[in-house]
Structure formats: structure tokens, C-alpha cells
N, C-alpha and C positions, 0 to 999 in steps of 0.2 A: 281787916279785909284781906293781906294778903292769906292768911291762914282758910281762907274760904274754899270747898272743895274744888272746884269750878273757875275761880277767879285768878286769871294771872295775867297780866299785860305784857304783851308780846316785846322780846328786846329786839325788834326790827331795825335796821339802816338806815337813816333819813338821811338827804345831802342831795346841793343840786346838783350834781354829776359823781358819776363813778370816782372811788377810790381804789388805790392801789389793796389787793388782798395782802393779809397777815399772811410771813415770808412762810410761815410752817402750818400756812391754810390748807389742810388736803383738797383733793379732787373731788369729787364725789359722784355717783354712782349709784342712781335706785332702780333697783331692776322689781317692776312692780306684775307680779301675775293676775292674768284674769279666772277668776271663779277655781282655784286652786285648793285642794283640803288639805287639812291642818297635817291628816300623815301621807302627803303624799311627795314626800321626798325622804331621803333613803335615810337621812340623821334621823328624822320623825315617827321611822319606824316601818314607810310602807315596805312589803313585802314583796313587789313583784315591778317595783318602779325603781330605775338605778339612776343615781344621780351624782354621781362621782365626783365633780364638780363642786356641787352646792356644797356635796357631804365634805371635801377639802376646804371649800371657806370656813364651815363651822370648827372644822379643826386647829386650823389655823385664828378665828375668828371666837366666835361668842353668839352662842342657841340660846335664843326667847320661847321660853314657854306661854309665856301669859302675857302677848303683844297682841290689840286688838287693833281693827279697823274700827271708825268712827262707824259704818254702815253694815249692812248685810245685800246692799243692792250696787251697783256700778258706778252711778254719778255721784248721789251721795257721800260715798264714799272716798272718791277721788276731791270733789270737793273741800274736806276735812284735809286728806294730806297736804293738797296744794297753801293753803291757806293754815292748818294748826288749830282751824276752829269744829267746834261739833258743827253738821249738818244746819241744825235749827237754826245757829247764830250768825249763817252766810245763804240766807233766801230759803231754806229748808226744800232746795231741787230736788224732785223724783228723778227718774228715770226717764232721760232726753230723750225724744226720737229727733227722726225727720224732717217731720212735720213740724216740730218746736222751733219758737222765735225767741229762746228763754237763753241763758246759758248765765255762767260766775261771773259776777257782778265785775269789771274790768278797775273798778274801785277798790277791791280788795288788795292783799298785796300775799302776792305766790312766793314760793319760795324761790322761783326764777328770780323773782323783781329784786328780792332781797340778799343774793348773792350777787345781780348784776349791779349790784352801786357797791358791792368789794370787791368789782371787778374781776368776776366768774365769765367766762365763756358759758354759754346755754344751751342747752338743743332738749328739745322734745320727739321721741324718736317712737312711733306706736301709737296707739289705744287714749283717744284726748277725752271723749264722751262729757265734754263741758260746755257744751254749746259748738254748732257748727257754721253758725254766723259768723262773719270776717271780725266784728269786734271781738267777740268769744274765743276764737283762736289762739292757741299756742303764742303764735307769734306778735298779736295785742294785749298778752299777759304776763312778758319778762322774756320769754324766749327768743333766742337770735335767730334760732331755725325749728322748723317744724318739721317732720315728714312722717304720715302714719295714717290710719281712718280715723275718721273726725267720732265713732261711737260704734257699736257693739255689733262683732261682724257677722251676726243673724239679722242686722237691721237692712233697709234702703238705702237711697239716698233721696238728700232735695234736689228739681231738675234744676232747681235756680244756681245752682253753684254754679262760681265763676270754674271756666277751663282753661288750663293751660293752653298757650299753642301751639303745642308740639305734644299734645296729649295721646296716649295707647288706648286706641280704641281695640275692646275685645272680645269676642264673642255676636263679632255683626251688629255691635250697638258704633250708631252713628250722633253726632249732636242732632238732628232732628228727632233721633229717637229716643235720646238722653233727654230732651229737653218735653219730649211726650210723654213720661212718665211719672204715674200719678206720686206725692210726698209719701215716702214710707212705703212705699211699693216694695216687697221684699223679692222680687223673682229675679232681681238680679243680683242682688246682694251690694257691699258698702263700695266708696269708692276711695282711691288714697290718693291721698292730698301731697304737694309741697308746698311750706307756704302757707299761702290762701287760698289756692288752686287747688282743682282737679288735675292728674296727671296720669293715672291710668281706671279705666272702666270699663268694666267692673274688676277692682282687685284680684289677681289671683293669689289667694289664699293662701293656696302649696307652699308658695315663697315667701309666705312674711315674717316668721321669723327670723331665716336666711340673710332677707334685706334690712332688716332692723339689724340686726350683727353688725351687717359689712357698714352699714350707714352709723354707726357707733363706732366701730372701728375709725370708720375714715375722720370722723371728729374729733376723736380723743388724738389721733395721730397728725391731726390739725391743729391742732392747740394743745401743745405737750409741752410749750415753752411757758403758759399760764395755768392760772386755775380756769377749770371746767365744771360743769356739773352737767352729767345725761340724765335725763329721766326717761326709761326705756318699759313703759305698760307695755308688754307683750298682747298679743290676740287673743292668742293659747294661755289656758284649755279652754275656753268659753266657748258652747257650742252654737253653729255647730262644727266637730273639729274637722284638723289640716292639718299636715303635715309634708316635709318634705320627701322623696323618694326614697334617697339614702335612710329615714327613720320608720317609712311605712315599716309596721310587723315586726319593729325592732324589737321593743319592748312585750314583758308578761303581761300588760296590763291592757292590751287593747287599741284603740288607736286614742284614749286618753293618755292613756302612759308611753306613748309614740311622741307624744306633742309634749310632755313633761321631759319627756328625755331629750328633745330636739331643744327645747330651750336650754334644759342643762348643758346641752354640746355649746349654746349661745354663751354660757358665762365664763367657759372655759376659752372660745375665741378670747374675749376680753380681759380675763385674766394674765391669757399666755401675751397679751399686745401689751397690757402694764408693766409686765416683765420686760418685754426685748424694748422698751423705753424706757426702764430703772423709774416707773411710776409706780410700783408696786408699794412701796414705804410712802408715797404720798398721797393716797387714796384712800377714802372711804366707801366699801361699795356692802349696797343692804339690798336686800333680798326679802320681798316678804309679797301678800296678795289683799288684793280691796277686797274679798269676800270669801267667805265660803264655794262651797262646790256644790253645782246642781244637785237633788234631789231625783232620779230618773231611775224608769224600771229597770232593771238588770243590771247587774256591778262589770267593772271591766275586767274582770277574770273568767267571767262567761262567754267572752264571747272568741271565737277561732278565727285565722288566717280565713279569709275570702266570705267572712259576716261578718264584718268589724263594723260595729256602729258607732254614727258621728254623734249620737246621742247619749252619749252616756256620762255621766257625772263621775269625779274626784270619792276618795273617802275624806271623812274629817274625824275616823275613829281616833281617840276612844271618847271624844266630843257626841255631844247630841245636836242634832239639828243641819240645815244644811241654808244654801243660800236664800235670803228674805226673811229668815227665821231670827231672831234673839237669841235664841239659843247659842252655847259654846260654838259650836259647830256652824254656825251661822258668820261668827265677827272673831273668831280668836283665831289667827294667820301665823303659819308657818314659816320663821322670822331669823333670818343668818344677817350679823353685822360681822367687815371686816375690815381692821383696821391695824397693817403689822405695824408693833412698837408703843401703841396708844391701847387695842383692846389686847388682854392675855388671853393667849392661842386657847382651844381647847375649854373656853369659857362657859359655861352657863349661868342665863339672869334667868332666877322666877318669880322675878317683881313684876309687878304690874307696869304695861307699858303702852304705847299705842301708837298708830300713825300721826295723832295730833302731837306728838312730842317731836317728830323729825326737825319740821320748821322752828321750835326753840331752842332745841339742840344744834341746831346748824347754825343758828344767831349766835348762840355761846359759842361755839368752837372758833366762829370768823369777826368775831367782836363787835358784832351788830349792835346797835346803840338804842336806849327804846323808844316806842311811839304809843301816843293815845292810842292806838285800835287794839281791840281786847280780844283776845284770843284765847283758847282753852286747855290749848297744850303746854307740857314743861319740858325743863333742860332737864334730861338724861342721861347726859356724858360722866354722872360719876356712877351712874350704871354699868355703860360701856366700859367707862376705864375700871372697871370692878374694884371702887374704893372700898377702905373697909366699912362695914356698917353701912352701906349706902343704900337707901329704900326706895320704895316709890314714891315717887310726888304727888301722884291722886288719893288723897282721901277718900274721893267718891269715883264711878266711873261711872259713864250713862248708854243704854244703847240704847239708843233711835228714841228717846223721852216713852219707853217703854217697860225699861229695867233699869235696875243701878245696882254695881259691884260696889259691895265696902269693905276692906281685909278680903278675908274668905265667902262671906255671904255674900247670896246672888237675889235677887227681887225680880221676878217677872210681873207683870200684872197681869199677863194672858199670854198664852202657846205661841200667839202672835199669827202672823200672816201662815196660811197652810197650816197650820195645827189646830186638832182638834181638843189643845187643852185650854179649859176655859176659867177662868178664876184666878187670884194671887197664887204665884208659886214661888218658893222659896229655897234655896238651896245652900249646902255647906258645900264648896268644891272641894277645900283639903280633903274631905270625905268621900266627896260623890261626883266626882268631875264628867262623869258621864249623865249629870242631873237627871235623877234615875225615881229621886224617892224625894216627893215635896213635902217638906218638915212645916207648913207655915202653921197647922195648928196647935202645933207644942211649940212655937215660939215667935207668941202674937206681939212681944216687947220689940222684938226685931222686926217684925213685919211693920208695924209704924214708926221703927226709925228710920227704917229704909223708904217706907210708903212717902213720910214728910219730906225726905231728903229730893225724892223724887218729883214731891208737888213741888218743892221749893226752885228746885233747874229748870220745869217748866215753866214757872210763872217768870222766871228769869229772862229765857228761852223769848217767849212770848213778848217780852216789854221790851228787851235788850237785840232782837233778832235783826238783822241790815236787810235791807230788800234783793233778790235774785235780780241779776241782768235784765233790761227788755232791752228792744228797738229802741 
């Protein structure tokens, strides 16, 4: 069984209280982007997006070519990291609003829960989109602190959130008028939370990367005498965009590459504060995105100073497809690990890899002990530490019980969501990374191993799947 492509039981922490962490536990640091393309930082290749920062971690650090998210959509997605499971096998949640009384099941166990019994400090700092109910929250699922919008800041909110009492009312909305607006109402856009609370209404946008920084900043400089882990989903670029003043029109790219580049100034804060705390050798900090990049008319090199549109999408060349899609271009993310002394600087992995691995890897590194609940992801730190001979752990990979990666062959069963390709498609990536030319009827032996492989995780999927959060 453990040879099974799919099957690996998670080596989770169990114990009735926290333990002290392993003395040479890093820190850790996942700086996760919203709806980002695969070349839209400057090591990946884009052309008109500078990222100087990211591009110094990879230098320093170790570039993932072939790192996917478990989704091609928001929740989904975020689901799989926190947890190390595919979508299907933790309530198989679409995409939350508002209106939802749904959110991850507070039975599962996050990767908060599982460095808080090695005795990690936690914070949840950004973009939760796991449920906006008090049990759903951040802070009912491992984390010490919360501060961020509870889901995707083209959304609402619910009037029933609780308020702070000391809450920034702004834009002339008052609690009588907060509390008269209808779930999912989008005209005034999301609210940000601390906590459980509302604390300011309606967010403004300009500043939230800004205050994610400083609010990461202030925690890591809070807890510099222990181990920590931030988990920092960023807004940006997810539209529609924001950015702060000092970034408007910075960048070649529009006011997408306004908001790419304001986050890159973000990692540079945090980087430069690891340093003037000599945490920089005991850190792990990764960088990568829950999806692909909108799909939207006009690229962000079209457009000039005083027409910058808030609508415009990431590239994911030389990938096909874009957000909701299966495609490369859909779920294969733009992926810096940095780690001085453990990864060698100037590294590249082109193993297969993914956000379901973070949580196994983080168990291996902090001697997490195992537990009955099954999980989907593996330990990848002899990736990281670039052993010799070291491969990927997935025999199979699955996107959304749609597709399945084996070696180099790819399996779609259809274009998927927004495309209008219809039928098995098949592809060689070593070949054809931009899956360009579908080989499946010169190689029908491969299309039913991958097809079986595919019924086989679903019917898995299906009998083995835990139920999503209610009420």
C-alpha cells in the first residue's frame, strides 16, 4: 500500500499539549499569492514585471519548475495547502462566498495545528477564503492570531459578522447600514477582520499589502526568541487590483505588475527584518500561488499611465490555460523555496512537486510523529536539500479528478471549465509544455493507463472523501 500513487499517511504531531520544537526547527514563512502566473516574476521570465526580491530568494534559494496547486480556483486550493490533502478528500469546497455557512471542516488538522503542538507561534496574516463563520476562522483552526479578509476581495460581506468595538467605519457605512446589507452584496466590497471580528468597513484595498508587511513584521519581531510560522495569502493580484501610491505606474506591466511588484517590495521588508534579527539561517520562507492568473481581455502591457485597468490578468506563458482551467497554466505556480545552509543557493527542482507536500515536509523537518488521518501529500525535503538522485514522490498527480500527471504524460479528459476543448487530451510536457498538439490517438496504451489511474483516485476520492464544515 505504501507504494500506491495517492496513499501516504500523514506523519502529523499528536500529544495532549504542546511540546517544545526541535532546537534547529526553522521558522517558517509562506508567502502565498492570489491568482499569480507562472511567468510573472522576474526568475520565470516575465519581461516587464521586476521582482528583485523574489528573483534574490531564488538565487540564494531553489526555482520549482513543476510545483502545482491542488486547484485551479481559491478555496479549493487553499484547502489542499492547509491540510496536504487533494480538494476531494477534505469536503471537496468550491468557491465560498458570503452567503456560505460551509467552510474546512475544524476536524481536520492544518498545518497551524501541526506546528502548534512543536510549539510554533502562528499568525494568519491575509486572504483565509475557508469559511467566514467564527468556527472556520483562522483562529479556530491552529492559528494564535488572525488578521486579513475572510475571502476574495471582489466579494461582500455577511451583515451578521460580529464587530469590533472600536471598529473604522468608512465610506459613510454605519452598523445600521452594515447590518442592512443584503449577503454577497458586492457594492461595497470585503471586510477585514481581527480575530473574529470586523475591524474596518469596508477595507481599503490601497493598503493591504502595506498592512500585511507591517502586521508580519510586528510578529516575527514578536516571537524571534521561538519558532514561528506566518502564513501570509496576499489580496494581490486577484482582481480587482490595488495597489499602494508609492507603486501606482511603477511597473511595465500595468497596474497588475504594480501589485506584483508591491508585493515583491513585501518580501524584501521581511527578508531585510530576518536579517537585522540574525533569523535569516533559521528560516524557511516559500513563495509560490493557489492558482493560476485570470484569463481577461487585454494583457497588461497594453495598457498606458491614466487607463490602467483593474481587470486585467497575470501571464502563465509559456503554460496553456489560465485560472479554473486544468491546464498547466491553470495549477502549475511560480515557486521560490529559501532555506540558507539546508537548500543550495542558486538551485533548481524539476521534479514534480506541489502545495500537498508543504504539510509533510514541514512534519519531516519538525519531527512530527504520525496519525491515522490520510493525507495526500509527501516529504520533499530531499528535493529541497537537493540530495543526489532524489525524485518525486508522486507516481501519479491528479488535478481536480479531471486529469492525472504520470512522468511526463498529462491526461485531460476535457478543456475543462471555459474551454472549448472537448474529448481525452493527452500530452507529452517534456515535448510540448505549452500542450499544444494532443497525441491521444497515436497512444491509446497510454490513454488507458492514465484513464484507469484516474477512475481508480476517483472512486478512492469518492468512498474515502471526510465531510466539508457546517453549522
Amino acid at each position: 500500500m505504501r507504494n500506491h500513487p495517492w496513499y501516504w499517511l500523514a506523519t502529523l504531531f499528536v500529544a495532549t499539549g504542546p511540546l517544545p520544537a526541535f532546537a534547529d526547527s526553522p521558522n517558517v514563512i509562506l508567502v502565498f499569492a492570489d491568482d499569480q502566473g507562472y511567468q510573472d516574476l522576474g526568475v520565470f521570465g516575465s519581461p516587464n514585471i521586476k521582482t528583485p526580491h523574489v528573483d534574490k530568494m531564488a538565487g540564494e534559494g531553489m526555482r520549482f519548475t513543476d510545483f502545482y496547486s491542488a486547484a485551479s480556483v481559491c478555496t479549493p486550493s487553499r484547502a489542499a495547502l492547509m491540510t496536504g490533502c487533494y480538494p476531494e478528500r477534505v469536503g471537496r469546497l468550491g468557491v465560498l462566498f458570503p452567503r456560505d455557512k460551509i467552510g474546512l471542516n475544524p476536524a481536520e488538522t492544518t498545518i497551524a495545528e501541526m506546528l502548534g503542538t512543536r510549539g510554533y507561534a502562528t499568525a494568519c496574516i491575509g486572504k483565509w477564503h475557508l469559511g467566514h463563520k467564527k468556527k472556520f476562522l483562522p483562529t479556530n483552526q491552529g492559528f494564535d492570531v488572525y488578521f486579513g479578509i475572510p475571502y476574495s476581495n471582489d466579494m461582500g460581506v455577511d451583515p451578521a459578522m460580529e464587530l469590533a468595538a472600536d471598529i473604522h467605519w468608512r465610506n459613510g457605512y454605519t452598523e445600521e447600514k452594515f447590518r442592512g446589507l443584503k449577503a454577497n452584496s458586492r457594492a461595497a466590497g470585503p471586510p477585514l477582520m481581527r480575530g473574529t471580528r470586523v475591524v474596518e468597513f469596508p477595507v481599503d484595498q490601497n493598503t493591504l499589502t502595506r498592512r500585511y508587511t507591517e502586521e508580519a513584521i510586528r510578529f516575527i519581531t514578536a516571537h524571534r526568541d521561538k519558532p514561528f510560522f506566518v502564513y501570509l495569502p496576499h489580496t494581490m493580484p486577484h482582481i480587482p487590483l490595488f495597489v499602494g501610491p508609492e507603486f501606482s505606474g511603477k511597473s511595465a506591466a500595468g497596474l497588475y505588475g504594480d501589485a506584483i511588484e508591491e508585493m515583491d517590495w513585501s518580501v524584501g521588508q521581511i527578508m531585510a527584518t530576518l536579517k537585522k534579527l540574525k533569523l535569516d539561517r533559521k528560516t524557511l520562507v516559500i513563495y509560490t500561488s493557489d492558482n493560476g492568473p485570470w484569463n481577461l481581455k487585454g494583457n497588461a502591457t497594453d495598457k498606458v499611465k491614466g487607463n490602467r485597468n483593474r481587470r486585467i490578468g497575470g501571464s502563465a506563458l509559456p503554460l496553456r490555460g489560465y485560472k479554473f482551467q486544468q491546464f498547466e497554466g491553470g495549477m502549475r505556480e511560480p515557486t521560490v523555496m529559501w532555506w540558507p545552509g539546508r537548500i543550495p543557493p542558486g538551485s533548481v527542482c524539476r521534479e514534480l512537486a506541489g502545495t500537498i507536500d508543504i504539510l509533510p515536509t514541514l512534519a519531516a523537518i519538525t519531527g512530527a510523529r504520525r496519525t491515522k488521518q490520510k493525507i495526500d501529500g509527501r516529504n520533499i525535503l530531499p528535493l529541497l536539500e537537493a540530495r543526489a538522485g532524489a525524485k518525486s514522490p508522486h507516481a501519479a498527480y491528479f488535478y481536480q479528478s479531471k486529469g492525472v500527471r504520470m512522468g511526463d504524460w498529462k491526461l485531460l479528459m476535457s478543456g475543462g471549465r471555459r474551454s472549448r476543448k472537448k474529448g481525452k487530451l493527452l500530452f507529452n510536457l517534456a515535448s510540448d509544455i505549452g500542450e499544444k498538439k494532443n497525441v491521444a490517438v497515436e497512444n491509446p496504451e497510454i490513454v488507458r493507463k492514465l484513464s484507469a489511474t484516474l477512475e481508480r483516485f476517483k472512486a478512492e476520492m469518492k468512498a474515502e472523501g471526510r465531510p466539508k464544515g457546517t453549522l
